[in-house]
C-alpha positions in Angstrom: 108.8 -100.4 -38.5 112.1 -99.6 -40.0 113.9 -96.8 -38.8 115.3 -94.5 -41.5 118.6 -92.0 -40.3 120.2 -91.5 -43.9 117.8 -89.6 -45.4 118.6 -87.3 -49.1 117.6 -84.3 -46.7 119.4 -83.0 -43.3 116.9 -82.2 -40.9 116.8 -79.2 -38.7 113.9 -78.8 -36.0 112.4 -76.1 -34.3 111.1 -77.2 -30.9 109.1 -74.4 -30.5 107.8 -71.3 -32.7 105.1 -69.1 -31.9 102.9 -68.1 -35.2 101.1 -64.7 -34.7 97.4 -64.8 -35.5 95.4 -61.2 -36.2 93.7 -61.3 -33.2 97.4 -60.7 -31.1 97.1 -65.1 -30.0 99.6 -67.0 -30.9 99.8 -70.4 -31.5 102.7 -73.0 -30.8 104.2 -74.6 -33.7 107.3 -77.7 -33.9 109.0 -77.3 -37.3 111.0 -79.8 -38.9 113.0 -78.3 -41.7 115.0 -80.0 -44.4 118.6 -78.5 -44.3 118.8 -76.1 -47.3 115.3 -74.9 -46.8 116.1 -71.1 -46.3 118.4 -71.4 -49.4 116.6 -73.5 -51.5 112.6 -72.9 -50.4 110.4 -76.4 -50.4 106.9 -77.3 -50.4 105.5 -77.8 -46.4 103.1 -80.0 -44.6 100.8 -79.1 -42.0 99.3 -81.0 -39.3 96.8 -79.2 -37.2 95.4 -80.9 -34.0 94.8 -80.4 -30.3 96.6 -83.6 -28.8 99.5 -81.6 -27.9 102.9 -81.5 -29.9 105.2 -81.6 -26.8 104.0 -84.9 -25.3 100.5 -87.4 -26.3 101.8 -87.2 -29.8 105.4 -86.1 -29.5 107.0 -89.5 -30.6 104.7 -90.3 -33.6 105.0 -86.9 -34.6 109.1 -87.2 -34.7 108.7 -90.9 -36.8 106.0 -89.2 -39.2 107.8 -85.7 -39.6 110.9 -85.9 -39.5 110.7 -88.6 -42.6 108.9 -85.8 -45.0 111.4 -83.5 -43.9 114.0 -85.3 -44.6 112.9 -85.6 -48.2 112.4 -82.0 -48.5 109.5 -80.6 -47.0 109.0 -78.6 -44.6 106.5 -79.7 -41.9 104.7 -78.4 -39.0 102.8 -79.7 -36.0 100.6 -76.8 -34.6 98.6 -76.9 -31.1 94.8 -75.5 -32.3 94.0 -72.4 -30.4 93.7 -73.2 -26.6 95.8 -76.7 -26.5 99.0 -77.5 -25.8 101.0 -74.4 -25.7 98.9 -72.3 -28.0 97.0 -69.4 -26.6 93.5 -68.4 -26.0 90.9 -71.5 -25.4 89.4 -74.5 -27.1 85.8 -74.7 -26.6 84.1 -77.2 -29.1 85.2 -79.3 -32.4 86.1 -77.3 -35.7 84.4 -74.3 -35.0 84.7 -71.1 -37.3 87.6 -70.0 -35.3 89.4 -73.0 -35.4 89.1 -72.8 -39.5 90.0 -69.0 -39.5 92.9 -69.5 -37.7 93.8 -72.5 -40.2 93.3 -70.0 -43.0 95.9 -67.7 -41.3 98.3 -70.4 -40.5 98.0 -71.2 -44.7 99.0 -67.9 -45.0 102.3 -67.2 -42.8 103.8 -70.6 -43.8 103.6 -69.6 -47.4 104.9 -66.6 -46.9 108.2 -68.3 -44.6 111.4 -67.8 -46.9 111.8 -71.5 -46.5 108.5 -72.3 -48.3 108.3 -71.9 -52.6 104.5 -71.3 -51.3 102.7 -74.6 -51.9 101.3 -75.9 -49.0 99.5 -79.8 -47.8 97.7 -80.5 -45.1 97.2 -84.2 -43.3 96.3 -85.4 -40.3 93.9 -88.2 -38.9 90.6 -87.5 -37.0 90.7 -84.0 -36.1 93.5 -83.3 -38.4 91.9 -85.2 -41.1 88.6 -83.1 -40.7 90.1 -79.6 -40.3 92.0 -80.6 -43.8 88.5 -81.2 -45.2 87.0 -78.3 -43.9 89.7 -76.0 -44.5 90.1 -77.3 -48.1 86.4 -76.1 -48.5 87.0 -72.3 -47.9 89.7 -73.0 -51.3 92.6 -71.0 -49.4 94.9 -70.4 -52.4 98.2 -71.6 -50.3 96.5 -75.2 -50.5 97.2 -77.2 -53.0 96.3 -81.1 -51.3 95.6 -82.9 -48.5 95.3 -86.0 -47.2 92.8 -86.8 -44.8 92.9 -90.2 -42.3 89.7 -91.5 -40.0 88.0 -88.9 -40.6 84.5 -87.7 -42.1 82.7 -85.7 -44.1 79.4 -85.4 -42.2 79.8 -84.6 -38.9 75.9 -85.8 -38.0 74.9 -89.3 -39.7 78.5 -90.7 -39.3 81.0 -89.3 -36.8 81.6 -90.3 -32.9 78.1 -88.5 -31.7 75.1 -89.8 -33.6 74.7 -93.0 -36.2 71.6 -93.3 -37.8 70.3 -90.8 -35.3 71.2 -93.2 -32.8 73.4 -91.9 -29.5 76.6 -93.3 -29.4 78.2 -94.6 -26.0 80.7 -93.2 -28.0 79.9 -89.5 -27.9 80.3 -90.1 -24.1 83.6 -91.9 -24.1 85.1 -88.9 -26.7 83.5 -86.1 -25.0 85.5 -86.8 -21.8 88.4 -87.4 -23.4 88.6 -84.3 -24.7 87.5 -83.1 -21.2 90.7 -83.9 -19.8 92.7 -82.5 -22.6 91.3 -79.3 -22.0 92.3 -79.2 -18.6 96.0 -79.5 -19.5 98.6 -77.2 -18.9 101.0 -75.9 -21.1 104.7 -76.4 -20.2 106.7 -73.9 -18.2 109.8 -74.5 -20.0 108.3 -73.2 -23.2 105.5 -70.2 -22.4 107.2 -69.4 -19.3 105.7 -67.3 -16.3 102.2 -67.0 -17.8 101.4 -70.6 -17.9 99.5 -70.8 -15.5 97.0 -68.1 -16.4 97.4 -70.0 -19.3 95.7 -72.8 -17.5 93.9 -71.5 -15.3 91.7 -69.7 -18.4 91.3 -73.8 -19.9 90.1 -74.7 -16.8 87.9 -72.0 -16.4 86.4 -71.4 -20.1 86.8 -74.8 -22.3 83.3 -76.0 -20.8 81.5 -79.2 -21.4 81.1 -80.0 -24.5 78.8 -83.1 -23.7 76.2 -80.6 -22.5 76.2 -79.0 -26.3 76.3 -82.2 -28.4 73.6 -83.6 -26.5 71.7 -80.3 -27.1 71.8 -80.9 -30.6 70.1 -84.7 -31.2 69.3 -83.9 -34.6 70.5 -82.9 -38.1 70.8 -79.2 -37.5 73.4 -76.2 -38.5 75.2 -77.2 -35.6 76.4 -80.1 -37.4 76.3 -79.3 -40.9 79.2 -76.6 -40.4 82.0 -78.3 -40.6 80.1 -81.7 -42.5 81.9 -80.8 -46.2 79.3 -83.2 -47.7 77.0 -80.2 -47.7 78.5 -79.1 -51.0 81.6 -81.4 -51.9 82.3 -78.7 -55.1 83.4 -76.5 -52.3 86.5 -78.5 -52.7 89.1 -78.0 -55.3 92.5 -79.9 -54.2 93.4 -83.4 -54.8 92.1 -85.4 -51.4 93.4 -88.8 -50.7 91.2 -90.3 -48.0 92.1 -93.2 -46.1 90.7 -95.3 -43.5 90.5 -99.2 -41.4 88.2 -101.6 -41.3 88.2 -101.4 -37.7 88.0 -97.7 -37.1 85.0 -95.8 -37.4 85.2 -93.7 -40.2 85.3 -96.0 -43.2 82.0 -95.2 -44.9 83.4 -91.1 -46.2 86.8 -92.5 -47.8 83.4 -94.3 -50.4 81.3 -91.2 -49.8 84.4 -88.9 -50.8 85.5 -91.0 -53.8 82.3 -91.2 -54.9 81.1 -86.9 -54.4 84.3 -85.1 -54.9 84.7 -83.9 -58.1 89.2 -83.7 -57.8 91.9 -86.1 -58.1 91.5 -88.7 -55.2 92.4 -91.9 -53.9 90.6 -94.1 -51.4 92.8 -96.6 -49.5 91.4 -98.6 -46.2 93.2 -101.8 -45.2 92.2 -104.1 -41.7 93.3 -100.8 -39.6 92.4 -99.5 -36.2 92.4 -95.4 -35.5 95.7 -95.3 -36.2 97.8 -94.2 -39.3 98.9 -97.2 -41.7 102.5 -96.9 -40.8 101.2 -97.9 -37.1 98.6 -100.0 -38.9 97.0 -102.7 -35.9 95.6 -104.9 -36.8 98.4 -105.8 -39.2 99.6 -106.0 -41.6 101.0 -102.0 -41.4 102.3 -100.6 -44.8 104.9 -98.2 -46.0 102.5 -95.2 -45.6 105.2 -92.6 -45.2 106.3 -93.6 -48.8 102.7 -93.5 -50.3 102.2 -90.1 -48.5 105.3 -89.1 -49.9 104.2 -89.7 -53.6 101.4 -88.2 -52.8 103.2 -85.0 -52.2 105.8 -84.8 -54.6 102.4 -85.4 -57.0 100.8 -82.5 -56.0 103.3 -80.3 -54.2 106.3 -80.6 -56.7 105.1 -81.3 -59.4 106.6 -84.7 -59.8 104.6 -87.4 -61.9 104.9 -90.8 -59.2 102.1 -92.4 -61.3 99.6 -92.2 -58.4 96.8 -91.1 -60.6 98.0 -94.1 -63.0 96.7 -96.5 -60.0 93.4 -97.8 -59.0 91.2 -95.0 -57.3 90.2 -97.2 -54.5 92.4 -99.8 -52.9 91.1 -102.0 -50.3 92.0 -104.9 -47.5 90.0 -107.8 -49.0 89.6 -109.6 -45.7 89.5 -113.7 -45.4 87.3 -115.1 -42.3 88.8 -115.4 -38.8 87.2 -116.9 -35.6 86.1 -113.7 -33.1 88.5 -112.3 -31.2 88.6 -108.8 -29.5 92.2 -108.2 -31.1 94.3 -109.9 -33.9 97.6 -109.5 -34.9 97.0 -109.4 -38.1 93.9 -110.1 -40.1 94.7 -112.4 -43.6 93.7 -111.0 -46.6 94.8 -109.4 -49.9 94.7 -106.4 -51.7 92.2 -105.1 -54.3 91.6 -102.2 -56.1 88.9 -100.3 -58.3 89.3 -98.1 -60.9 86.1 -95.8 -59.7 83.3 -95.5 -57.3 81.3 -96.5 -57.4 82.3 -99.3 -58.9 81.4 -100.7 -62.5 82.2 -104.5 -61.0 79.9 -105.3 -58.4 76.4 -106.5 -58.5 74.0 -106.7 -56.0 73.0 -110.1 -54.1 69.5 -110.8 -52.9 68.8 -112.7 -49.6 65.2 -113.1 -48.7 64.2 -113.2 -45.1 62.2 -115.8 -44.5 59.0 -117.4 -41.6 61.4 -120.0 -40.5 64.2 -117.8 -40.3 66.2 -118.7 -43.0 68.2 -116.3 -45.6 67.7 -117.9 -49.0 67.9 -116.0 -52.6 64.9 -117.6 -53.2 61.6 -115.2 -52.5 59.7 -115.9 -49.2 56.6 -118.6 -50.6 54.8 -116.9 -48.1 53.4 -114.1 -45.7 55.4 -114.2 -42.0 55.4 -112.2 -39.1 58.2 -112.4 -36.6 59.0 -109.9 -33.7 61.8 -109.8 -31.7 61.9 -107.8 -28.0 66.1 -107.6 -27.3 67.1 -107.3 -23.5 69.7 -104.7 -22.4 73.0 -107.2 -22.9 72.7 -107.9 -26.6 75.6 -105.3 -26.8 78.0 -106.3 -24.0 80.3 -108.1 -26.2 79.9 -105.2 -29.8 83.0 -104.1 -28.9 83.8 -100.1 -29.8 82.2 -98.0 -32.7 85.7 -96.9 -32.6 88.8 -98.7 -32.3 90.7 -96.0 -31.1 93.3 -97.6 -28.5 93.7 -100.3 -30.8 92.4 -104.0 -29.6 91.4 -105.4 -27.5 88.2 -103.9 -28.3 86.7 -105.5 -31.3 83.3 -107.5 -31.5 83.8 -111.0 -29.7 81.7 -114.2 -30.9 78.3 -113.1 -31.8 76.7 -116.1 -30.3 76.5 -114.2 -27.3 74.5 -111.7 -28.8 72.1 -113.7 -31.0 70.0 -115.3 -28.2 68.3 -111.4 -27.8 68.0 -111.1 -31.5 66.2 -112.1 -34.8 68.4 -114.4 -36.7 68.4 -115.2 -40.3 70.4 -117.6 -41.8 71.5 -119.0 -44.9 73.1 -122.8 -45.3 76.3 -123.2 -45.7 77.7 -121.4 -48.5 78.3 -123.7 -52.2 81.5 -122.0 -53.0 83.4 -118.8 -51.6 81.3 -115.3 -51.4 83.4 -112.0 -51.9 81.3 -108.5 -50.7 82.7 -104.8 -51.3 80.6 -101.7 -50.5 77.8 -101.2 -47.7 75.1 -104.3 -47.6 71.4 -102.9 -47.7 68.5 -104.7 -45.8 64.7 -103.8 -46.6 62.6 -104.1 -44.1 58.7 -104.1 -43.8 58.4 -103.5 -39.7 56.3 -102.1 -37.2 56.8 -100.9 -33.8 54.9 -101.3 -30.2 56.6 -98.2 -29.4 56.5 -94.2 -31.0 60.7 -94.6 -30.2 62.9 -97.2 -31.5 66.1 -98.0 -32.5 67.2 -101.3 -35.1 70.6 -102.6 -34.4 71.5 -105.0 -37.8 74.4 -107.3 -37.9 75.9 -109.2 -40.2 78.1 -112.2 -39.1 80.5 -115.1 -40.6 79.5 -118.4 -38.8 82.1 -120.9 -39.4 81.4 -124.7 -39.4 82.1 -124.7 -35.3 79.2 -122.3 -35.0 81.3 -119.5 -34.2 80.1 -116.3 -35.6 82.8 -113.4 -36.3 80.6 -109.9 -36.6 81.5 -108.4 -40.2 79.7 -105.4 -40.6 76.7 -103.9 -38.9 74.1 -100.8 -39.1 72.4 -98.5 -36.9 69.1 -96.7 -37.2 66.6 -94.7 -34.9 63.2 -95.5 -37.1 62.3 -91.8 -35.9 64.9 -90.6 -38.6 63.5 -93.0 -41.4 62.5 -90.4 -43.5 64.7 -87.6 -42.4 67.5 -86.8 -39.5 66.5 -83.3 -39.5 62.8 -83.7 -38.8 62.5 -86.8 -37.3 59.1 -88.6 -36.3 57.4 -90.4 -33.6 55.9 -94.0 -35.1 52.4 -94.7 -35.1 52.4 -97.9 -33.0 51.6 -101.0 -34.6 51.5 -99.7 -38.1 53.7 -100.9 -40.7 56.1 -99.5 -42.7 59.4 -100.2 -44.8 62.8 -99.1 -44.3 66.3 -98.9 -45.4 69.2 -99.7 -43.1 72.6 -99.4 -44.9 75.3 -101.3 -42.8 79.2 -99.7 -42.7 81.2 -100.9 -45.8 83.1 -103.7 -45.6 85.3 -106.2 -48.0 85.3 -109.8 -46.7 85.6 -113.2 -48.2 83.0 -115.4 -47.0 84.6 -119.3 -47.5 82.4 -122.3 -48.8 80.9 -123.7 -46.1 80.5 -121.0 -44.3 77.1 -119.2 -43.5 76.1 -115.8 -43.7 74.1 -115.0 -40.7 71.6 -111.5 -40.3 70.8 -110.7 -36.9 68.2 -108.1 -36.0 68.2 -106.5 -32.7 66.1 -103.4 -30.6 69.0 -102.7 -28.6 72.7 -102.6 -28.7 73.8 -101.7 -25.7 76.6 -99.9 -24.7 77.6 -98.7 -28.2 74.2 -97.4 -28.8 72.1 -95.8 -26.1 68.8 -97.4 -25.9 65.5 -95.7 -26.2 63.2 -94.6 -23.7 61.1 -97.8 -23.2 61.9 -101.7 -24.4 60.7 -102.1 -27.9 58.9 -104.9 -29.9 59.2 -105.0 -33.4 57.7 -106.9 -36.1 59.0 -107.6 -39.3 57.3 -108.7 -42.0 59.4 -111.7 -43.6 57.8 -111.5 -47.0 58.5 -108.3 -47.9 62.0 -107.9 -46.3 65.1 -108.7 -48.3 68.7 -107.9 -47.2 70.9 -107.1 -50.3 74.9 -107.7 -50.7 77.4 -105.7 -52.5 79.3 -108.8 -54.4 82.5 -108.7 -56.1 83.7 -111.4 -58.0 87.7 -111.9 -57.7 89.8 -110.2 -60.7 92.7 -111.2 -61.9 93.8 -107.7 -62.2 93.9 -107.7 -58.5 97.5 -109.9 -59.0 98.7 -107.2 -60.8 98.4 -104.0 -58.0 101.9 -102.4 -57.0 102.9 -104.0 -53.8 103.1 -101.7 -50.8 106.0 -101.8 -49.1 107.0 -102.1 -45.4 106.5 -99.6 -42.5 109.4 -96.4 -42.5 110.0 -93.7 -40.6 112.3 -91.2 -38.6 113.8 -92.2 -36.0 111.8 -91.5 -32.7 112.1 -89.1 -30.4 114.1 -90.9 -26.9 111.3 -92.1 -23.6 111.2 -94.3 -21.2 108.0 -95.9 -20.0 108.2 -95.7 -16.1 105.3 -96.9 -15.6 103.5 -99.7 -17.8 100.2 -99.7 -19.7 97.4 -101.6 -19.6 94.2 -101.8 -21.9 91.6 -104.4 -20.1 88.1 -104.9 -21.9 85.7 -106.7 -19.2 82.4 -108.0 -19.3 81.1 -108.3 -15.5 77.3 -110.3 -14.7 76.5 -109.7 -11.3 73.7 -112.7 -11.1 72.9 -112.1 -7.5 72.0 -108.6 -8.3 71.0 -108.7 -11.9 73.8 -106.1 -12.6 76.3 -106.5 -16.1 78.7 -103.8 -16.6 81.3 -103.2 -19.6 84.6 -101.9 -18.1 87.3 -100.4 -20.2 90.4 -99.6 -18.8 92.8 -97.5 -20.9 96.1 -97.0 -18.9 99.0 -95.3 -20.6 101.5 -95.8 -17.5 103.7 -92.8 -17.1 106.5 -92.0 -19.8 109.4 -89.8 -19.1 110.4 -87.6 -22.3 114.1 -88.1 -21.6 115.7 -84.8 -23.4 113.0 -82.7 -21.9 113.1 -84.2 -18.3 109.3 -83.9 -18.4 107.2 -86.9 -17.3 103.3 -87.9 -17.9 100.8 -90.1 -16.6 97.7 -90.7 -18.8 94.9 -93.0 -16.9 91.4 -93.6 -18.3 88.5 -95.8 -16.6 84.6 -96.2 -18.2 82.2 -98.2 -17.4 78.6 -98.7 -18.7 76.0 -100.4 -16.8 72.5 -101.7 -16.3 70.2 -103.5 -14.2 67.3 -106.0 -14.1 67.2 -105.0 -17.8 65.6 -101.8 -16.9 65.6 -99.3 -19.7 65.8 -96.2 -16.9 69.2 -97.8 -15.3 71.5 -97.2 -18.0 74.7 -95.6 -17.0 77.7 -94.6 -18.4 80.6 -93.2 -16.3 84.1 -92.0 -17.3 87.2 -90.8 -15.2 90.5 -89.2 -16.5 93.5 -88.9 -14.6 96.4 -86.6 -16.2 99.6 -85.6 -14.5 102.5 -83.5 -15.6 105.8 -83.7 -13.8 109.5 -82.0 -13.0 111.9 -82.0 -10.4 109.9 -80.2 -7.8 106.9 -79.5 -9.8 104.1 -81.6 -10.7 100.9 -80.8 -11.8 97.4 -83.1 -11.9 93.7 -83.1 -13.2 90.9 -85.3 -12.7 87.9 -85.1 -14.7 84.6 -87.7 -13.7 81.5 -88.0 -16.3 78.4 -89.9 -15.5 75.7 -89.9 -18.1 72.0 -91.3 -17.1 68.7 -91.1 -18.5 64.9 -91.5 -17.8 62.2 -91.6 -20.5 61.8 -88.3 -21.2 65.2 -86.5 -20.6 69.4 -87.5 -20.4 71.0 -86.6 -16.4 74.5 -85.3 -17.3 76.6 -84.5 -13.9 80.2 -84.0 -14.3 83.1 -82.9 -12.2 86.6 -81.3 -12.6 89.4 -81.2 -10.1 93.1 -79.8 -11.0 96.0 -79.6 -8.5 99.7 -78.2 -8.4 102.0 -79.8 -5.9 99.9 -80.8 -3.2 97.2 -78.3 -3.3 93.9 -78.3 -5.2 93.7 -75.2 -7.3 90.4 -75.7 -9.6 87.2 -77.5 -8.5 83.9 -77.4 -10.7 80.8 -79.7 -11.0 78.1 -79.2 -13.7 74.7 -80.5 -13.7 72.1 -80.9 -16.6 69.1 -82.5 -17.7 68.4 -82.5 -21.4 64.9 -83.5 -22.6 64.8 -86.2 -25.2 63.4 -85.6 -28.2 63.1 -88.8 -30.4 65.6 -90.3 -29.5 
């Protein structure tokens, strides 16, 4: 990334502001303001998160910010309610509170003599999803946002549930935000009272995990918030913008395709990470699209965004598997709408001898498939949060506990764009199962790179609100749309379909071991295909990564991100391990130091459906000459048949001496699932 210091704008920054909410809280704010501001008012930018302004997301923050400000907007960074150094407590994901206070926040940064009164919101993840939400309830102040890794239905696609499936996921997330609860604010800014502060987290934030696993199906719980519910609620310009390895890429098409406003769609080979930090590469100039973005809608300026393609995508060219790339090759594409007017759909029949031709199965086949626990081991995360390395590995350790389909090697080069569909005619031994789908490039050396892949609890086939137990044995059709995805597929190449009942650790398995059968004959997997444009040639290049310059650290400690795959023969034990280690950075001109540690680890045995077990521990410390304070926080999620075993414990120290100590314990029935 290039670092920008002659910018048209001097910037001035607040540190710290406290913004006075109705209900006598107040909430912690960093400002960034261009120079002239309070003489010559400007458009601002809010981004509205609980990862904590003064530290997690401190130097990002100064490289994002500080460029927008220093071409004249004025942009805030505000703690939500209960993190960081705001006030009161945080006690579950984008709750009514967490929007009301939004709505007020809207409101006093309008009325701020540096602001002319027009207001954006961005953020990604939670701060693209409170933009989405808070864009719904039309505050008048709002007048655009734009929304990264994030989704408009909070149920059937988001960290928790996919295709009414549990995610490992929902595990992994709902401890991480475990230990940010437990932070404390810092002394230097709120002074004498933060420990109460603290203290009150500690106390009050709960366990979310309990809740979310409360709530297996598609309920009011998580339709607030899902904006899909009614997308004419939304009346500002929304770009939406995603990776092909994060989790969220299926809304930026969802959005495009519902809203009813100006909006872009952009997704290139991205992890959970804004483009400008784009792994893997290659990164873009996102700062610069983001800024014509808002001198589009925020001054007034005509950039000829809206003169573009609506959708722009990373067209991505086969690579062998590996859990983290550089870079992944590829080229741009756009579309001028979605959906789109230039795709047609691809038929592959499933057939008895386990082929995937386009010719229609000659004749009736039955073929059932019974997956042990480690088809899974090597899926990588729903998620690439950290970035690699902790993407799918070669598939060909997966396939011998699947049903495989394959075609032969491809006559000339195959292009998809949009989410592949595959039909199926199946029938269950069990009244709970899950379908894990993948679909995989298998290069001439047999090595098979995972492209895309789809979820689906065949309880929810007919609805995630009211699901159903199967009759056993009786056969019906389904529908299992796999996450969208542009890829090339070479000549010579085969497309491979693999059909799993288990996909361990990303999905939690169900109650018992499953046998399906599927009907070959009247199953048929169907492919989104786009056939190359020259117009492509002709997109605006994107230009390189910019930004501020950041903020000064020094890493005193190193990271380390380990991704392991242990078999334990002798005892028939395999276990995933992800190590996420953050080392400990010192933020120099604040003298204040942290260490952020994270260990899971998800596990089985003798391929016994009751032995599941996923565990997660968080270590946080916060230090200063004389003064240190630290928080451990443990997760361990089991289940039987008939309910999930949730145990949990949180530990907090100052100095030497253990101030907080609290373990919860819950069983939570199953119910389909």
């Amino acid at each position: 990334m290039k670092t920008i210091t002659d910018f048209p704008e001097r910037v001035r920054i607040i540190d710290h502001k406290w913004i006075p909410l109705s209900d006598g809280k107040h909430l912690a704010a960093k400002i960034w303001l261009p120079g002239e501001a309070e003489k010559r008012p400007v458009p601002a930018i809010l981004e509205y998160i609980p990862y904590r302004k003064r530290d997690f997301e401190a130097v990002n923050d100064s490289i994002t910010h500080g460029y927008f400000a220093g071409h004249g907007y004025a942009c805030l960074r505000v703690d939500l309610r209960g993190s960081g150094e705001s006030q009161g407590v945080l006690r579950d994901e984008y709750l009514a509170q967490e929007q009301e206070d939004g709505l007020e926040l809207l409101r006093w940064i309008a009325e701020q003599p540096w602001c002319n009164g027009s207001v954006g919101m961005m953020g990604i993840s939670w701060g693209g999803f409170n933009a989405l939400q808070i864009a719904a309830l039309r505050p008048p102040e709002l007048k655009a946002i734009i929304t990264v890794c994030s989704t408009d239905d909070r149920y059937a696609d988001d960290v928790h549930y996919m295709g009414g499936c549990l995610l490992g996921d929902n595990l992994s997330w709902a401890s991480t935000m475990f230990a940010y609860n437990a932070c404390p604010p810092d002394p230097a800014l709120v002074g004498s009272q933060w420990k109460e502060m603290w203290l009150e987290r500690l106390e009050k934030s709960g366990l979310w995990l309990k809740s979310w696993l409360e709530h297996q199906h598609r309920d009011d719980y998580w339709k607030h918030g899902s904006v899909c519910e009614d997308f004419s609620r939304i009346e500002c310009p929304v770009m939406a913008v995603s990776g092909w390895a994060d989790g969220y890429t299926n809304a930026v098409f969802r959005l495009l395709r519902g809203l009813h406003v100006p909006c872009k769609g952009l997704i290139g080979p991205w992890s959970h990470k804004y483009p400008h930090f784009g792994i893997p590469g290659p990164a873009i100039g996102f700062l610069q699209e983001a800024l014509r973005w808002w001198d589009q809608w925020l001054k007034d300026r005509d950039r000829g965004m809206m003169d573009e393609p609506m959708l722009r995508v990373w067209m991505q060219e086969s690579v062998p598997p590996r859990p983290l790339y550089k870079e992944r090759p590829g080229r741009w594409v756009g579309e001028p709408g979605w959906p789109s007017n230039h795709l047609h759909h691809q038929t592959y029949h499933l057939q008895p001898d386990y082929r995937l031709l386009q010719e229609a199965a000659g004749q009736e086949g039955r073929l059932s498939i019974h997956s042990p626990l480690s088809v899974g081991l090597f899926a990588g995360k729903w998620c690439s949060y950290a970035a690699p390395p902790d993407l799918p590995h070669d598939q060909r350790e997966e396939d011998g506990g699947a049903l495989v389909f394959e075609t032969p090697p491809l006559q000339e080069k195959l292009e998809i764009l949009g989410a592949p569909l595959l039909n199926l005619e199946v029938s269950s031994n069990e009244p709970v199962a899950m379908i894990a789908v993948r679909l995989s490039d298998v290069a001439p050396d047999d090595k098979a790179t995972r492209v895309t892949y789809g979820l689906l609890n065949l309880c929810h086939r007919e609805s995630h609100a009211s699901p159903k137990p199967l009759e056993p044995h009786q056969p019906f059709r389904v529908q299992v749309a796999l996450n969208h995805i542009a890829q090339s597929f070479p000549a010579g190449n085969r497309l491979r379909l693999s059909i799993s009942t288990s996909y361990w650790p990303l999905a939690w398995p169900p109650p018992k071991p499953v046998r399906l059968t599927v009907h070959t004959h009247t199953s048929n997997l169907m492919l989104p295909v786009r056939e190359p444009r020259s117009n492509d040639r002709l997109l605006r290049p994107l230009m390189h990564p910019q930004g501020a310059p950041p903020i000064a650290t020094t890493q005193v400690e190193p990271k380390n991100h380990t991704w392991r795959v242990i078999r334990d023969l002798a005892n028939e034990a395999s276990t995933l391990e992800v190590i996420i280690d953050e080392g400990t950075t010192r933020f120099d001109d604040i003298d204040w130091t942290v260490t952020n540690r994270a260990k899971e680890w998800y596990t089985f045995q003798h391929d016994d459906f009751n032995t599941v077990r996923g565990e997660t521990r968080w270590e946080r410390r916060f230090e200063r000459e004389h003064w240190q304070v630290k928080t451990l926080t443990r997760t361990v999620l089991t289940s039987s048949q008939t309910h999930f075993n949730l145990h949990a414990s949180l530990d907090a120290w100052e100095n030497d001496k253990r101030i907080f100590s609290r373990n919860w314990q819950h069983q939570i029935p199953r119910n389909c699932v």
